[in-house]
C-alpha positions as CSV (number, residue, x, y, z in Angstrom):
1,X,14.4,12.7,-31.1
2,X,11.4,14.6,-31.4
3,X,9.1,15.5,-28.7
4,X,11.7,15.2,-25.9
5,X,9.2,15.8,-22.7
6,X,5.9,14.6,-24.4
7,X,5.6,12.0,-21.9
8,X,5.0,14.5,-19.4
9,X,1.9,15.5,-21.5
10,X,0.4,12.0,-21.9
11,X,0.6,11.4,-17.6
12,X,-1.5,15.2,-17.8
13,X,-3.9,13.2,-19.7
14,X,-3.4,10.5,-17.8
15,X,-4.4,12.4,-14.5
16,X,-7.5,14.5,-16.2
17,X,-8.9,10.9,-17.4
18,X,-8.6,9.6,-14.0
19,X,-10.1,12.7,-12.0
20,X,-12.6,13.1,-14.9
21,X,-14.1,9.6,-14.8
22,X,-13.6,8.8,-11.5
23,X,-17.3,9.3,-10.2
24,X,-19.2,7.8,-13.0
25,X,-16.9,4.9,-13.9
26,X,-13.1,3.8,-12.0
27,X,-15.5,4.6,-8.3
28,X,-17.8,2.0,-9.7
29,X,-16.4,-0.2,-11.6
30,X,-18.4,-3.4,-10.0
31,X,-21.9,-1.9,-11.4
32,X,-20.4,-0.2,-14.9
33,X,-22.5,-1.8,-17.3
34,X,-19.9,-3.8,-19.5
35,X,-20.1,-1.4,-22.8
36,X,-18.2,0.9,-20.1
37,X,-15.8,-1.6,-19.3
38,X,-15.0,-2.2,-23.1
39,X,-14.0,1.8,-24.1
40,X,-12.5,2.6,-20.4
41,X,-10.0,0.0,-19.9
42,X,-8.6,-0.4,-23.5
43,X,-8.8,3.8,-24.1
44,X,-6.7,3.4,-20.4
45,X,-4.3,1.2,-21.3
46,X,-3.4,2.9,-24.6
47,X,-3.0,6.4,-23.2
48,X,-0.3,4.3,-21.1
49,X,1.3,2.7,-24.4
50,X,1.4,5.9,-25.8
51,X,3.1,7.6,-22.3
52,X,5.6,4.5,-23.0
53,X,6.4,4.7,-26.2
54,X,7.2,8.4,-26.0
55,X,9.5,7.7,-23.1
56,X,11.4,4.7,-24.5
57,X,12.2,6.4,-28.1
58,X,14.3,9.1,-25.9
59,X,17.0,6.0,-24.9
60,X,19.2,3.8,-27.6
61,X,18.9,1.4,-24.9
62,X,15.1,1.9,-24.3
63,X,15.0,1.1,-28.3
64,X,14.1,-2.8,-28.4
65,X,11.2,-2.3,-25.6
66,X,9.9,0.8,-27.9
67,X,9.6,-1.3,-30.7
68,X,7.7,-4.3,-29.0
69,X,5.0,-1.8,-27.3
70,X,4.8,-0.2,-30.5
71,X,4.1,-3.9,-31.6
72,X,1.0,-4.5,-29.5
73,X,-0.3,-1.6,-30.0
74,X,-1.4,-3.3,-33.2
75,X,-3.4,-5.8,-31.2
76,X,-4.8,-3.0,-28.9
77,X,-6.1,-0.7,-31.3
78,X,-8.5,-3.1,-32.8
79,X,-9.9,-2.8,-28.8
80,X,-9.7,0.6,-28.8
81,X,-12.1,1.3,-31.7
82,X,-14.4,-1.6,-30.8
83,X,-14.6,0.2,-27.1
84,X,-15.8,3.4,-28.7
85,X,-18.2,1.2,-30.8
86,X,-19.3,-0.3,-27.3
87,X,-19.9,3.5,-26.0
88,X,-21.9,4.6,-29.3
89,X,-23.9,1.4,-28.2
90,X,-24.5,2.1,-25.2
91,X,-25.9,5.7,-25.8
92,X,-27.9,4.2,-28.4
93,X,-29.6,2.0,-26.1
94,X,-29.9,4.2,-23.4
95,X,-31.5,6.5,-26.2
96,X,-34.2,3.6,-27.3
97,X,-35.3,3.3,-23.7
98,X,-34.8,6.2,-22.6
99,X,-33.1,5.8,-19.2
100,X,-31.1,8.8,-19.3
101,X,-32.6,12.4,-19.8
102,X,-28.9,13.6,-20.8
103,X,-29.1,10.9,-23.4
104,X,-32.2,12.4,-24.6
105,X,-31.0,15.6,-24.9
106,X,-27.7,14.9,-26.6
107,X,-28.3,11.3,-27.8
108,X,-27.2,12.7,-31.2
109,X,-24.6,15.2,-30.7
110,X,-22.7,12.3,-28.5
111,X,-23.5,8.9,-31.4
112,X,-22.1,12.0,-34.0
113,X,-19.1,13.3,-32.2
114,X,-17.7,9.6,-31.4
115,X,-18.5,8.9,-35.2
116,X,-15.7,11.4,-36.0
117,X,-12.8,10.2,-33.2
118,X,-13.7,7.3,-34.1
119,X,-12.9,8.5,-37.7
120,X,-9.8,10.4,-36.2
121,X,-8.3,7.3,-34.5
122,X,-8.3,5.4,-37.8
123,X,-6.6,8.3,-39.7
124,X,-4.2,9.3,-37.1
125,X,-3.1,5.7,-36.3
126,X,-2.8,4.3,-40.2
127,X,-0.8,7.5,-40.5
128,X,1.3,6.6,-38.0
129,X,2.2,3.0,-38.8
130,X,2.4,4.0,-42.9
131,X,5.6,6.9,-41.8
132,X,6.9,4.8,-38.8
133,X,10.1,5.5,-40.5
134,X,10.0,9.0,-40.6
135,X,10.2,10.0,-36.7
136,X,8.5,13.4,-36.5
137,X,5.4,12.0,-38.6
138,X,5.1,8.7,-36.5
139,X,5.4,10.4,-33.1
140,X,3.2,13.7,-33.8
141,X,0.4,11.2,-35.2
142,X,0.2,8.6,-32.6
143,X,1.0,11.9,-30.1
144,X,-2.6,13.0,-31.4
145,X,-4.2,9.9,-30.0
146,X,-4.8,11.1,-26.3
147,X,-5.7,14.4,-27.4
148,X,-8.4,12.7,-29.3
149,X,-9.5,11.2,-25.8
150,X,-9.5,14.9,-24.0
151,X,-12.1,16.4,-24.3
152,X,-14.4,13.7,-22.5
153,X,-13.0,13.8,-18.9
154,X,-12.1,17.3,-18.7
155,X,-15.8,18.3,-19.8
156,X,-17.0,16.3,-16.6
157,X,-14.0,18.1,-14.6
158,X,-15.4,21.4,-15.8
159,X,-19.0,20.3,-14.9
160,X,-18.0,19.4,-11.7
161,X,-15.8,22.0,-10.5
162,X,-15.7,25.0,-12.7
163,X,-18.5,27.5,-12.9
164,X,-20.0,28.2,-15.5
165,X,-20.2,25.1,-16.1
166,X,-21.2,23.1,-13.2
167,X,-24.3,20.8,-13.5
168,X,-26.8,21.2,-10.5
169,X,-29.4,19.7,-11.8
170,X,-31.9,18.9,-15.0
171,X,-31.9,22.8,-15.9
172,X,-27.8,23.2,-16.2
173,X,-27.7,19.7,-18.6
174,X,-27.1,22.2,-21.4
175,X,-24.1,23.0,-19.4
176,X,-22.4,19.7,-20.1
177,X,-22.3,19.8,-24.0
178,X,-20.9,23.2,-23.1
179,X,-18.0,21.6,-21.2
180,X,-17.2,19.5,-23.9
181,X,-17.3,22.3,-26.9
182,X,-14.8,24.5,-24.5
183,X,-12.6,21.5,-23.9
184,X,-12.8,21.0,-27.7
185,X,-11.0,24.9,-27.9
186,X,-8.7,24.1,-25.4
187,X,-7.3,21.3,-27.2
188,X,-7.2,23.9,-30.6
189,X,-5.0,25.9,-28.6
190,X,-2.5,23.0,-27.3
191,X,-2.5,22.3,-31.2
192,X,-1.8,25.8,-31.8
193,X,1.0,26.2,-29.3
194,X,2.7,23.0,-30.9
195,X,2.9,24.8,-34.5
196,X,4.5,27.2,-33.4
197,X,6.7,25.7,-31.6
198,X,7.6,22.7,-34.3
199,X,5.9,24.6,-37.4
200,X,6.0,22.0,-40.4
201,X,7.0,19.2,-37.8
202,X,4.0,19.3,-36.3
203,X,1.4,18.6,-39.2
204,X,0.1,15.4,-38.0
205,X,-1.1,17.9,-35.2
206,X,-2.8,19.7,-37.4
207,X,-4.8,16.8,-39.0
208,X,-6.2,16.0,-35.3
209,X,-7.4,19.8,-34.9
210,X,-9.2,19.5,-38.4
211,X,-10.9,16.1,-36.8
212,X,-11.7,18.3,-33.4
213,X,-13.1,21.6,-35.6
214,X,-15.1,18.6,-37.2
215,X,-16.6,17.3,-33.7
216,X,-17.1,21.3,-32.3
217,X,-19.2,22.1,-35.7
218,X,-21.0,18.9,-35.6
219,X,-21.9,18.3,-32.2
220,X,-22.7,22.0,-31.8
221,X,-25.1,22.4,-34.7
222,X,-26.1,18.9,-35.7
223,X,-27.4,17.5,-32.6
224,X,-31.3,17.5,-33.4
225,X,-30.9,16.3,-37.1
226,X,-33.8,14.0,-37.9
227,X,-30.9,11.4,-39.5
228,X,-29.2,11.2,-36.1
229,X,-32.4,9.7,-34.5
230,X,-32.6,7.5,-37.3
231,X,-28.7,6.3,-36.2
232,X,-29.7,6.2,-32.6
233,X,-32.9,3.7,-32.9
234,X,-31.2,1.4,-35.5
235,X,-28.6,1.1,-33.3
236,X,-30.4,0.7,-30.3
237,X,-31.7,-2.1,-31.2
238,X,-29.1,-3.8,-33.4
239,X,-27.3,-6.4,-30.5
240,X,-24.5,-5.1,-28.8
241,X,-22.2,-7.4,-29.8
242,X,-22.6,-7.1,-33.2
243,X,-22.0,-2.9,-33.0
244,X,-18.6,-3.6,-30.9
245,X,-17.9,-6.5,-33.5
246,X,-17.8,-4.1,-36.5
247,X,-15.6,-1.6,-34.0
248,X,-13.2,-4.1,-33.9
249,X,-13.2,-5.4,-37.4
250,X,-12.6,-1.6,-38.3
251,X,-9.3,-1.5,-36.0
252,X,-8.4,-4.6,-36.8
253,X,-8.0,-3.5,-40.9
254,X,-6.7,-0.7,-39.5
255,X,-3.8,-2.3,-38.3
256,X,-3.2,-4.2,-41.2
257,X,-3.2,-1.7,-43.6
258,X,-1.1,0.3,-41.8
259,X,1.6,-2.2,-41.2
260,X,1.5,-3.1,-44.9
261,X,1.9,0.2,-45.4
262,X,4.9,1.1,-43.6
263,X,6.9,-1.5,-44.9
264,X,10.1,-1.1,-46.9
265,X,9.5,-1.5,-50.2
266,X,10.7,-5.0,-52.0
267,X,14.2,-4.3,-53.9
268,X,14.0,-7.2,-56.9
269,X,16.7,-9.6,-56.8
270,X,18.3,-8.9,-59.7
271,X,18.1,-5.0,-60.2
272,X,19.5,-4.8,-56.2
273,X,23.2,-6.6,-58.3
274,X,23.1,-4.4,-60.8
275,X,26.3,-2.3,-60.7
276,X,25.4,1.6,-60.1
């Protein structure tokens, strides 16, 4: 099977996501506002899926319990875009009435860089349930998934701990899309150092990096574009539910068209008696 110890990675992931959102979100989880809620728990709980699905396809006997996570993820995923929805809203918001000066400053670059994971999460996932048959292509794509959700917690690690990077105050704020960029690079190079280990094998690999080059050149250049405050104010004060609606409605085709996708094709009746 492919991937043998790629479990190992996910629980890395695992632990950055816990140490990196542990001040602003799992330490307060009683006053998170509930857009926070909606992306942390569903992003957690598929990070596990994924930890559990890499571990089970290792095991014949593991095989039946692989297939029914890999079942529900179809019900999760619809969650899982809607949660990022819920996080574009509540930047938007936050934007409009301007309760956070980090919002201010990188309203944009955040609404624009969760646009394309969003994006990625789509593409990676549909890929994944349309070549579910072919083993390499279904693990490396759905492998790509917490990858996507890097960046995010080990940009607040870096700002907490690391210097250069670490945010005293209003003047280092600059610091923190920083963070993210170099955590962006670091995940380039975890791509890198899968290709060439698995080479063509790793391809779906290589679709994520193109979706994280994406999110590096936007979010680094495109942060003050007029259009982007456009985005922001529409948003802002379109109701909540309606933005983390359309997330889900999103996932949920997503899941759908994926499954169709992936299925066997139908072998007609009478050309499957035909004598060969």
């Amino acid at each position: 099977m492919p991937y043998p110890r790629a479990h190992y990675y996910v629980l890395i992931v695992i632990a950055v996501i816990a140490a990196g959102f542990w001040p602003s979100y799992f330490s307060v989880l009683d006053s998170s506002p509930w857009q926070f809620h909606a992306h942390g728990v569903i992003a957690s709980l598929w990070v596990v899926m994924v930890a559990a699905q890499s571990w089970t396809a290792h095991d014949k006997a593991r095989l039946s319990l692989h297939r029914a996570v890999g079942k529900t993820s179809l019900i999760l995923f619809p969650f899982l875009i809607a949660g990022l929805f819920a996080i574009i809203d509540r930047t938007a918001k936050g934007y409009v009435t301007n309760d956070d000066p980090v919002r201010m400053m990188f309203g944009g670059a955040f609404v624009i860089g969760m646009a394309v994971a969003a994006t990625a999460y789509v593409t990676v996932y549909y890929r994944a349930l349309k070549y579910r048959r072919k083993i390499w292509v279904h693990s490396g794509y759905l492998l790509t998934t917490p990858l996507i959700l890097f960046e995010s917690p080990f940009g607040r690690i870096l700002n907490r701990f690391v210097e250069p990077f670490v945010v005293h105050g209003p003047p280092d704020f600059g610091r923190i899309l920083t963070a993210i960029l170099w955590s962006m690079a670091l995940e380039l190079a975890f791509i890198a150092a899968v290709w060439v280990k698995y080479r063509q094998k790793a391809a779906p690999f290589l679709v994520a990096g193109g979706f994280i080059v994406a999110q590096m050149v936007t979010m680094g250049l495109l942060n003050d574009l007029p259009i982007l405050k456009v985005v922001l104010d529409i948003i802002g004060h379109t109701p909540g539910a309606l933005v983390w609606l359309t997330g889900f409605a999103i996932g949920a085709l997503t899941s759908w068209a994926g499954w169709q996708a992936g299925k066997r094709p139908t072998v007609p009746i009478a050309a499957a008696a035909q004598p060969a």
